[in-house]
N, C-alpha and C positions, 0 to 999 in steps of 0.2 A: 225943329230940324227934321227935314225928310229922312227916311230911312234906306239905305240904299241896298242892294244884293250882295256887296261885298262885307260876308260876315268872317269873324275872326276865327281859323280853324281852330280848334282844343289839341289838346297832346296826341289821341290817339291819333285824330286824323293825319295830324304830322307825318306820325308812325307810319301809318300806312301809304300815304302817298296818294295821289290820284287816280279815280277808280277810272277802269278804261274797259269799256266794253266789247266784247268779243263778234266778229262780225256773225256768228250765229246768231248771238243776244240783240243783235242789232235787228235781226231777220225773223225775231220773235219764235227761234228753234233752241225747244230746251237743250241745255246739258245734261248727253245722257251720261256723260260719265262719271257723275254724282249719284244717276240714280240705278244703273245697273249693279247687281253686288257683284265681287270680285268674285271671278269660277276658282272654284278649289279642287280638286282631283277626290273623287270620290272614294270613301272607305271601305272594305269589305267588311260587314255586319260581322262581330263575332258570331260563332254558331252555338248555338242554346248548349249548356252543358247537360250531360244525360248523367242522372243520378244513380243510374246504375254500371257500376265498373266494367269492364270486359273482364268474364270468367277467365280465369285461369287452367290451366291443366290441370285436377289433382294427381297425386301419387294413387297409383295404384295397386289396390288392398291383393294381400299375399293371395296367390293362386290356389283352388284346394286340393288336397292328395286324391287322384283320385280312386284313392282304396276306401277312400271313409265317404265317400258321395253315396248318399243312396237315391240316385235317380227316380221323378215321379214328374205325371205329365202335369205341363201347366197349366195353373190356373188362374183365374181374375181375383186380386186379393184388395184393388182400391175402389169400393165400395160407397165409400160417404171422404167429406171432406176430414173426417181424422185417420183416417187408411192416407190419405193423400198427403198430408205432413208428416203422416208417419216413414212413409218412403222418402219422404222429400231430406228429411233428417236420416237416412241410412246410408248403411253403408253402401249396399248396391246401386244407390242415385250417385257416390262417389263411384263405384267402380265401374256404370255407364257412363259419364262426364271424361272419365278419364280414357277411355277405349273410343269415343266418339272425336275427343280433340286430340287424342295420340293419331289418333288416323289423319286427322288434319294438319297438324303438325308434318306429319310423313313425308307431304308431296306440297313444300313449299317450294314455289320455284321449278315446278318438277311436270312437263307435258306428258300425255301419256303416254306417247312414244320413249320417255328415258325409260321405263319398265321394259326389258328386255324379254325374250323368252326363256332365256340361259336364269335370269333371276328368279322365276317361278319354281315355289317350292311344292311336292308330289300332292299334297294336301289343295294347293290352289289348283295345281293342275286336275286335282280331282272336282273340284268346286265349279271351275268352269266346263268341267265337261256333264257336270247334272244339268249345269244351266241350257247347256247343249240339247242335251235330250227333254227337256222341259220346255224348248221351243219348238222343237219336232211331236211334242205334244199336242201345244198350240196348233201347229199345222195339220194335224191329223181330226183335228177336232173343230171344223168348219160352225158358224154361227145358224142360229138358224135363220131361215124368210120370215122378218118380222114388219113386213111394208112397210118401208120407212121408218119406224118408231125410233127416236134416238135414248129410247130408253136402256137400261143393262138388258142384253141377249140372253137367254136362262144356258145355252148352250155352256154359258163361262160355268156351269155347274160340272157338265159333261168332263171339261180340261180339269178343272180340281181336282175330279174323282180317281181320274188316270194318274194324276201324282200324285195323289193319295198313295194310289198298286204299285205305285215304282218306287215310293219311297224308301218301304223299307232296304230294299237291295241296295238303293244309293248309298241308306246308312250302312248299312252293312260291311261295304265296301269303304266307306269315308271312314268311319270309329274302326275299322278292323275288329270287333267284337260280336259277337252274338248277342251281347244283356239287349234284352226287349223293352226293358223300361228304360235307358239309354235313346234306343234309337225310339222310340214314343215321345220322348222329353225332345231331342231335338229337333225329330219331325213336326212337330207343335209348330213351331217357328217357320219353320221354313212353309209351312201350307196358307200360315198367315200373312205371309210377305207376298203373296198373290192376290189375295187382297179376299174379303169377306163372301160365303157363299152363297147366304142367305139375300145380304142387301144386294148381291153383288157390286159390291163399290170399291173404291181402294185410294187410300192416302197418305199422308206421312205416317201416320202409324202403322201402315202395315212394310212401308220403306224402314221402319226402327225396328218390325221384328224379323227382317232381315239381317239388319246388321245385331239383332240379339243372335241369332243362328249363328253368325259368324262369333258371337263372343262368346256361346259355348262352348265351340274350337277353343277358344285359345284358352278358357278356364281348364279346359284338358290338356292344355299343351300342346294340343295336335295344327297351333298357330304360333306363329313364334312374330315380337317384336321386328325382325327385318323382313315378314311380309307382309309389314303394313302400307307402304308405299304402294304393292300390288292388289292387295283388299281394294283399298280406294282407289286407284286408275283403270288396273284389268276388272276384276271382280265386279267392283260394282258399275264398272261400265258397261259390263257385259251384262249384267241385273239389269240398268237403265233400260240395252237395247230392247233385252226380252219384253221389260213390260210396257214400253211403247206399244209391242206387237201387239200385246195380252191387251190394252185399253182400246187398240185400232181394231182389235178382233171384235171384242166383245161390249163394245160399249159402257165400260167402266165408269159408271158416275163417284163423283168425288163424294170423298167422306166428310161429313162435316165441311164442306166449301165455304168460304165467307166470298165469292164470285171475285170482280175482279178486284176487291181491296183485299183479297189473300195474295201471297209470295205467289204460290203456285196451286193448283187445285191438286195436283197429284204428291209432286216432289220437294221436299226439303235440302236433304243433305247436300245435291250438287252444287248449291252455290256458296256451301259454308267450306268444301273441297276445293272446289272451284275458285272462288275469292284468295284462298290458299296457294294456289297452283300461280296467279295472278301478281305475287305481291309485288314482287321486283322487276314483273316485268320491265325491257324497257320503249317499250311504243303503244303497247293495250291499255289503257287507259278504261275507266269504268264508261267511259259514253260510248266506248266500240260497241257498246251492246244494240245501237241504233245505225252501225252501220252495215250494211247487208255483205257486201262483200268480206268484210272483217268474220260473220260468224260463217261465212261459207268455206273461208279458208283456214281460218281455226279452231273455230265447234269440235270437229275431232280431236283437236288435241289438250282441248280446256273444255270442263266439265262445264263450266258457267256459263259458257258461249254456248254448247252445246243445247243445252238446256233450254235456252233464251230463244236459241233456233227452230229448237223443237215446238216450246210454247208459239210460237209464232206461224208455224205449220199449222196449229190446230185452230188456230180464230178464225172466224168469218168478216170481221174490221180488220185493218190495215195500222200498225202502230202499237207500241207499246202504253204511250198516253192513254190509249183507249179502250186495250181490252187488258193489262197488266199493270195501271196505275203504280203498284208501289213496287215493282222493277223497275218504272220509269221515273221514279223519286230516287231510289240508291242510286243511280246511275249517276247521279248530279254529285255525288262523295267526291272528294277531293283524292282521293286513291283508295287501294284495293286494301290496304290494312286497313283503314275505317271500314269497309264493307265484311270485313274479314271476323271483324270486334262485331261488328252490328248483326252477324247470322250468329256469333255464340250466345248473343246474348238473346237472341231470337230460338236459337233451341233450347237455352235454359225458361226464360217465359213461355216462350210459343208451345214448346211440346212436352217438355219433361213439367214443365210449370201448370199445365191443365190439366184441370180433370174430367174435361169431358172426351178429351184425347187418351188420357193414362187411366181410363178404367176401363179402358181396353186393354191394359198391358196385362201380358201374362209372367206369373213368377214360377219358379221351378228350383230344384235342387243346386242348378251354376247359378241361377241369378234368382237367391234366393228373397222370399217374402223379410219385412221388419217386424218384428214380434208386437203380437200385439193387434196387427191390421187383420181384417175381417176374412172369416174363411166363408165361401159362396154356398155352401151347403147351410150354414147356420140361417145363412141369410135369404136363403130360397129364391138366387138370382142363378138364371138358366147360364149352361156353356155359351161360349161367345159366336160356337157356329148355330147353334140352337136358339139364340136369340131374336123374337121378332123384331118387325123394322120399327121404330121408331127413337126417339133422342133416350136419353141420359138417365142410366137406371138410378132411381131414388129409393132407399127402403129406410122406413120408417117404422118405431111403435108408439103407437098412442097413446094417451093418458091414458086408458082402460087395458094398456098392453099387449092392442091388436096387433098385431103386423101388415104392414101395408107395402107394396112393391108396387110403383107407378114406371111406367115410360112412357115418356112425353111422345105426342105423335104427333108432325106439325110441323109449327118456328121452332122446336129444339136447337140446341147450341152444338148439337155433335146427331148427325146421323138423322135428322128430323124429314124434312119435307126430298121428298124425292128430285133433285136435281140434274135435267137432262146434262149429259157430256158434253163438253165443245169438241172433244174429237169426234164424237156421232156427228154432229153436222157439220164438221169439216167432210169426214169419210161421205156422208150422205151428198154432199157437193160433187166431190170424185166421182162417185156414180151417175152423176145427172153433166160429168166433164164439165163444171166450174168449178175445175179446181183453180185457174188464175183468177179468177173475177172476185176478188176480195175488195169488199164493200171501202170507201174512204169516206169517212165523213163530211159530206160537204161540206163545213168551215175549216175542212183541218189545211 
């Protein structure tokens, strides 16, 4: 029997029925609709957790009488890395934390226009009026003709010395007192917050022994809790303006710079103020800091913006991306309390946490030494204005007992290799009237 085409379907084909092609499949055009994957709405990456907390405020360690103070000028007491866990575990690493984020705390929410005049108390009013005459220093004490060099001007020696002569009368007037060893111990600080005389350079640490001078004040009481808000907005905004002038004047090279993968070559505090002042905003957002008109009309009234502004005056490139890299990373925070946590936690590492930053710090009688930690005489390491230039003082003794005092001179991690300013040649453009012509990177 032949066999013919008509075969017997089985159950399944039953089931299914007759297959019927599609006029694409007929036209030999796949189906893409089998093979495209279905668009799903994309998720936002959680963000990496950071293992370290946001510091807190501590309490703040009891104020001392000051009849039992016996005032002495200060001096460099963190020497090797157990001076520096030794501070690290004191009490005065508590009672700066707690005077640095009380400040911050202050002027949350708070531009610097809500500081009134009417709110300055005789003490700040006297504070801002040194700063006054410490500018009229500046002015009086021109740079010298250094053909161009953007190196530091020796001239910045000339202005130190002036306030050096003026100091005592400031104190004299600020403590109301005659003790000499008083106004020695606080003028310590405040000569250091102009920044060093020998390197001539200046950085966050010499912006922390300003705000030690101001924590003097209030370990005497001659500063009281409700003029904190005016510390951090008038004060040290008016510290800010002057030492722009002081870096524009004299060619201040940064201390210890890590170039543009550092926050700032100069300044710290403004943006952990500033991020503060910022939090509830309701329209500044952290990527205002890329737009130009944003910090031209609010810079004065936020520190953070301000700041942003000013660094931005000093490049020779155009952008944050390119000459401020990791301002142009925070920016991208999802708001100003993550940026807020992220500078506390950048001054407990970044500043108070190093030691090639904090063996610069000076202790004294208010902010005194931890027992225990190295005195500079034992250890035959020079004052901090008598110090030559180079990085990070090391003293050792040898197996045979020698004593050894090295500084690094070079790649050191703090003070090493001489690093031209970017305000010298911005200033140095000004003079040759490029001040608009800022470079842009051809690909940007």
């Amino acid at each position: 029997m032949t066999a013919t085409s008509n075969t017997v379907p089985n159950e399944a084909t039953k089931a299914a029925g007759p297959a019927q092609a599609s006029p694409e499949q007929d036209r030999g055009v796949p189906n893409l609709k089998d093979r495209i994957p279905k668009l799903e709405p994309r998720r936002r990456k959680a963000e990496p957790a950071n293992p370290m907390p946001v510091p807190e405020t501590p309490a703040a360690p009891p104020r001392p009488d000051p009849a039992t103070v016996t005032f002495t000028t200060p001096t460099r007491r963190i020497l090797s890395p157990k001076d520096h866990q030794l501070f690290l575990a004191s009490p005065t690493y508590t009672l700066i934390l707690s005077f640095i984020f009380g400040l911050s705390e202050s002027v949350v929410d708070k531009p610097i226009s809500a500081v009134k005049d009417s709110d300055l108390s005789p003490t700040v009013i006297s504070i801002l009026s040194i700063l006054d005459e410490a500018e009229s220093l500046c002015r009086d004490s021109p740079p010298d003709d250094q053909g161009g060099s953007r190196f530091g001007n020796k001239a910045f020696r000339v202005f130190l010395d002036k306030v050096k002569h003026r100091s005592p009368s400031w104190h004299a007037t600020l403590l109301n007192i005659s003790n000499a060893a008083a106004a020695a111990e606080f003028s310590t600080y405040l000569h250091q917050s102009f920044g060093n005389r020998t390197r001539i350079d200046y950085g966050s640490g010499h912006e922390l022994n300003f705000f030690m001078w101001l924590l003097c004040l209030y370990q005497l009481s001659l500063l009281q809790r409700s003029d904190f808000p005016a510390l951090a907005l008038r004060v040290f905004a008016r510290y800010l303006d002057l030492m722009r002038r002081v870096q524009s004047t004299y060619y201040l090279e940064p201390a210890g710079s890590h170039g543009v993968w550092g926050l700032d070559d100069y300044q710290f505090l403004p943006f952990l103020f500033g991020a503060s002042q910022l939090v509830h905003h309701p329209f500044i957002t952290p990527r205002a800091v890329h737009q130009e008109l944003t910090l031209e009309e609010f810079g004065g009234e936020f520190l953070y913006l301000g700041q942003v502004a000013f660094v931005n005056s000093t490049k020779t490139v155009k952008g944050l991306r390119w000459h401020s890299p990791m301002l142009d990373d925070i920016s991208s925070a999802k708001n100003w309390a993550k940026i807020e946590g992220g500078m506390r936690r950048m001054f407990v590492s970044e500043v108070l946490g190093k030691l090639p930053v904090m063996q610069h710090f000076l202790f004294g009688a208010l902010i005194p030494a931890a027992e225990g930690m190295s005195e500079p005489a034992e250890r035959g390491v020079k004052d901090e204005e008598e110090e030559e230039e180079g990085g990070e003082v090391e003293v050792y003794d040898d197996k045979d007992g020698v004593r050894h005092i090295h500084q690094q001179v070079g790649w050191g991690d703090c003070c090493g290799i001489k690093v031209p300013s970017s305000i010298a040649a911005a200033e140095e453009m000004k003079k040759r009237g490029a001040v608009e012509q800022l470079r842009r990177i051809p690909f940007d």
